[in-house]
C-alpha positions in Angstrom: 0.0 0.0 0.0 1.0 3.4 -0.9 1.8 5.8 1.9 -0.7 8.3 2.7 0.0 11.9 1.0 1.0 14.3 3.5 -0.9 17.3 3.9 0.5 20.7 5.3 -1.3 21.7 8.3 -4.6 24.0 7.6 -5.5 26.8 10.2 -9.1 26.6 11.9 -11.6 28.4 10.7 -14.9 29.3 13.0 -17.7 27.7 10.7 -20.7 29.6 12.0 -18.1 33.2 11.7 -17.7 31.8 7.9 -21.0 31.1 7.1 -22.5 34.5 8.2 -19.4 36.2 6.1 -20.4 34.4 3.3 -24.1 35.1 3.2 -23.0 39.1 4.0 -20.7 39.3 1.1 -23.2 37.6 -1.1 -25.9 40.1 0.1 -23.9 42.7 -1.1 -22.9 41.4 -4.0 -26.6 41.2 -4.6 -27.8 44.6 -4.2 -25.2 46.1 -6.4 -26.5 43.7 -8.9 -30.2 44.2 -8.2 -29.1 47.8 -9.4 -26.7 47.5 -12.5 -28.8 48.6 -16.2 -29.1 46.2 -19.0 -26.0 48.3 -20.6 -23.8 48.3 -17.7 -24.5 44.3 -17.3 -23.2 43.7 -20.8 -19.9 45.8 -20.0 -17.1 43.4 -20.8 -14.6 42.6 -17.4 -10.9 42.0 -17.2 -11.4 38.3 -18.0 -11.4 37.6 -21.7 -14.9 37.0 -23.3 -16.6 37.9 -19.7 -19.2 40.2 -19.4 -20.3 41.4 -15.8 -23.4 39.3 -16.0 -21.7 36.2 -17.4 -19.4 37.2 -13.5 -22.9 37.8 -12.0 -24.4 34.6 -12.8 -21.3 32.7 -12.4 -21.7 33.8 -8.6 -25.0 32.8 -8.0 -24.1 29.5 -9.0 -20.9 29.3 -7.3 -23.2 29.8 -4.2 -26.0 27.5 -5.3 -22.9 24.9 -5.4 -23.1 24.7 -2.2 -26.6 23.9 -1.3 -27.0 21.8 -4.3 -24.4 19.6 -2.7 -26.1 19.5 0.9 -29.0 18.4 -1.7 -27.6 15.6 -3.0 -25.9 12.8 -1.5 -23.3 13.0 1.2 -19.5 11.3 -0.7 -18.0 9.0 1.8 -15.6 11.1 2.8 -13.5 13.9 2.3 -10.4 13.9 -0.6 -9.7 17.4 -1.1 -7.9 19.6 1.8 -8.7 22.7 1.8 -5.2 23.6 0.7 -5.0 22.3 -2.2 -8.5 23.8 -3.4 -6.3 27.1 -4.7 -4.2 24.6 -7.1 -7.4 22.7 -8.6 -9.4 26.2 -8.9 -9.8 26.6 -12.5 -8.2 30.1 -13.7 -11.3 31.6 -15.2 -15.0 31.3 -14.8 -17.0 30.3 -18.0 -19.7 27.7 -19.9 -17.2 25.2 -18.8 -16.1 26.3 -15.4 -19.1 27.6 -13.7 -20.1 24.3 -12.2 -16.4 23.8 -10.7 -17.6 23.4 -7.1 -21.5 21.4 -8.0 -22.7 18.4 -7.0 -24.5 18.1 -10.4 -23.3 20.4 -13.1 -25.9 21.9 -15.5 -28.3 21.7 -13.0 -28.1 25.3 -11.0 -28.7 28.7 -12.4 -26.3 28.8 -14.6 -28.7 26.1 -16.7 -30.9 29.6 -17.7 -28.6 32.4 -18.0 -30.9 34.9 -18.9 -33.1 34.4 -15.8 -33.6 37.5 -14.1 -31.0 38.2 -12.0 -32.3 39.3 -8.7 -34.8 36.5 -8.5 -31.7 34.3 -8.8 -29.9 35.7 -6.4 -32.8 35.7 -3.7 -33.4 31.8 -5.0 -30.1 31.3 -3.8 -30.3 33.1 -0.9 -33.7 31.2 0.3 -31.4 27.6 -0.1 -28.9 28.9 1.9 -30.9 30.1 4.7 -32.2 27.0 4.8 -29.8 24.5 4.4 -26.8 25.8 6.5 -28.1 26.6 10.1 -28.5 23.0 10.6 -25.7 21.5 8.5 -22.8 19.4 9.7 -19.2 21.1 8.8 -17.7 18.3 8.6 -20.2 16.7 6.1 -18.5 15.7 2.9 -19.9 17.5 -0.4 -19.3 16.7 -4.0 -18.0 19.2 -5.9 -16.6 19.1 -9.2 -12.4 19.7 -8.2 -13.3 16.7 -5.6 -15.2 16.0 -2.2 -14.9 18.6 0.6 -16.1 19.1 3.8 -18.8 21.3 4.3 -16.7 23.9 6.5 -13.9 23.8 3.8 -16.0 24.8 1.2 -17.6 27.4 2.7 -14.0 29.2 2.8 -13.7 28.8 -0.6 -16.6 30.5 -1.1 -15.0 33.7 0.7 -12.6 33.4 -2.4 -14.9 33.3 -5.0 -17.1 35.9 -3.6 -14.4 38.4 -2.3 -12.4 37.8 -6.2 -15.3 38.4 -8.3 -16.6 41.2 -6.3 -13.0 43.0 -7.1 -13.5 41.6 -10.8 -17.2 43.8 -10.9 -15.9 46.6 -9.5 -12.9 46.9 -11.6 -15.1 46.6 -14.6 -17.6 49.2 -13.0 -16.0 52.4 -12.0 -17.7 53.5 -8.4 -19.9 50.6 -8.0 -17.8 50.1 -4.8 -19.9 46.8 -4.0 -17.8 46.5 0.2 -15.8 43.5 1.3 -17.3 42.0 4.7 -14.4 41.9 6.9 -14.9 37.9 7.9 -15.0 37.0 4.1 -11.9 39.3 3.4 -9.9 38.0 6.6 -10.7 33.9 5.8 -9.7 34.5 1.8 -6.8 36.3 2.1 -5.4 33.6 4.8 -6.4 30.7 2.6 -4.5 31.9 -0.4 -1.8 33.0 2.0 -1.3 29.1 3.6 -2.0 27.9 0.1 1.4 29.6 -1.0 3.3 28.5 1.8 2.0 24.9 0.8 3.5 25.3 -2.2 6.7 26.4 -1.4 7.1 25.2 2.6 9.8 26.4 4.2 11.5 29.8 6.6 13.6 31.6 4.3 10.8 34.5 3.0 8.3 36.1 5.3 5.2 37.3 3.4 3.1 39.7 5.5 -0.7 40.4 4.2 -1.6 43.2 6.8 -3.9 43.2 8.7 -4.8 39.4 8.5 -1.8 37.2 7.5 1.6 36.5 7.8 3.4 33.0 6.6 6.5 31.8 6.4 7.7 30.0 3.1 9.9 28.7 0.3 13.5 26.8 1.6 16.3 28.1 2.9 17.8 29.6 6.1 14.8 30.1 8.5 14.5 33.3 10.0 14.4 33.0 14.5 14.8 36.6 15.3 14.9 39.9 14.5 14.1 41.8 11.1 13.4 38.8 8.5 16.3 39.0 6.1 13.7 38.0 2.9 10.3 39.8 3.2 7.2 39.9 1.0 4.2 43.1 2.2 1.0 43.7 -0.1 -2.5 44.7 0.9 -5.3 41.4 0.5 -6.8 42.7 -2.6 -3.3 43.2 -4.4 -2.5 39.6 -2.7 -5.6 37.9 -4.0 -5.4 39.6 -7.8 -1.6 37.3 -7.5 -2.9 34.7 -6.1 -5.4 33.7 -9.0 -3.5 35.5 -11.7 -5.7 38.7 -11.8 -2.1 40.5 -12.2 1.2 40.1 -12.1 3.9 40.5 -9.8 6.3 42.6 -12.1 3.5 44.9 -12.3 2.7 45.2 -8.7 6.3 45.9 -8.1 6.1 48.2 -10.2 3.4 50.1 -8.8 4.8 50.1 -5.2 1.9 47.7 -4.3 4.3 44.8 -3.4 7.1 45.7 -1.2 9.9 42.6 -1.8 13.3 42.4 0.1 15.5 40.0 0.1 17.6 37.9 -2.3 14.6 35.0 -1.7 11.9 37.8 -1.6 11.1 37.2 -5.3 7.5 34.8 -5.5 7.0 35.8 -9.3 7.7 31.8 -9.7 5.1 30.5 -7.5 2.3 32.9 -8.3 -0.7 32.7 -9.2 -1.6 29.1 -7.4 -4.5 27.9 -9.8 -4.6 24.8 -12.3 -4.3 28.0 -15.0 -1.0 28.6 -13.9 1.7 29.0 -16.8 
């Protein structure tokens, strides 16, 4: 028999702290769209092909996901960490990718895609309500990268809601649709561990005020005093490298990334998806 694949150790999350993040985030997303003109809903986004409704529905059904997998039969167990979600991610929502985290693909919202909008949000909204008060967290759900638990895949959810509510208001100019705290705090410390994963190890410290810092990639491990290798960017410039919204040259560039250090150089690790070059 095979030895069992080792898995780096995940941080707790506080499922009922992730669940109301979630459900905040999505109300928000929500009313912004409940808003949005026909014109403005057929603006194109920064993902090729993409319009903000195609991002929009894609949404709805990335939440519906979830309850359509407390729907359906529970897997016998669990074979995707929560760490290695980030890696099997697909890069960029579409036709083919929208069901990535379903039970039963074809079957949620994204089956009609010119549904009204707002009636599919609240649709989703009702399951939710519904379905995850009383639902175990550590009940295994289908989902299309692989089986999760319950409680994992509600952090992933803080991903995909937090990424594409930065992907709509990039493509919309003051639609400033907010980032619940919670949601903002559990993605950004998902994607953080997710690097450090990749790369384990002491030699760079990468520092995602005010809600992560890890330790990564080999070499001499830093004990005390001023790291001699450190990484600094704000969550949303750490989450557009994490899933290959940008790139790190660019964020350099820019002054968003702050990189010291011989080691302090991620550009080959980043972003973590299946998409990645």
């Amino acid at each position: 028999m095979p030895p069992a694949k080792k898995r780096a150790r995940t941080r707790g999350y506080d499922p009922a702290k992730t669940r109301t993040a979630v459900l905040a985030q999505f109300a928000s997303v929500r009313e912004a769209v409940r808003a949005l003109t026909p014109e403005q809903l057929d603006r194109p986004t920064r993902l090729d092909g993409r319009t903000v409704r195609d991002l929009a529905v894609h949404l709805a059904d990335a939440l519906d996901a979830v309850a359509r997998g407390l729907a359906g039969p529970a897997p016998a167990a669990a074979d995707l960490a929560l760490l290695e979600w980030p890696a099997a991610r697909p890069a960029v929502p579409g036709p083919a990718a929208a069901g990535e985290s379903t039970a039963a693909p074809g079957q949620g919202p994204d089956a009609d895609p010119d549904a009204d909008l707002d009636a599919r949000y609240a649709r989703v909204a009702a399951r939710l309500e519904e379905l995850l008060p009383g639902a175990d967290p550590a009940r295994p759900v289908a989902t299309g990268c692989g089986a999760m638990t319950l409680g994992d895949l509600m952090v992933t959810r803080t991903v995909e809601l937090c990424l594409h509510t930065d992907d709509l208001n990039d493509a919309l100019p003051g639609l400033d649709i907010p980032y619940d705290r919670q949601a903002l705090a559990a993605c950004t410390r998902l994607l953080a561990d997710a690097l450090a994963a990749r790369a384990p190890g002491g030699s760079v410290e990468v520092r995602i005020p005010p809600y992560a810092v890890v330790q990564c990639v080999e070499g001499p491990r830093h004990t005390r005093g001023t790291p001699p290798n450190v990484v600094e960017t704000d969550p949303l410039t750490w989450l557009r490298l994490a899933t290959g919204r940008t790139a790190w040259s660019a964020e350099l560039d820019a002054a968003r990334v702050a990189a010291g250090g011989e080691r302090a150089d991620l550009s080959a690790l980043l972003p973590l998806h299946s998409g990645r070059p």
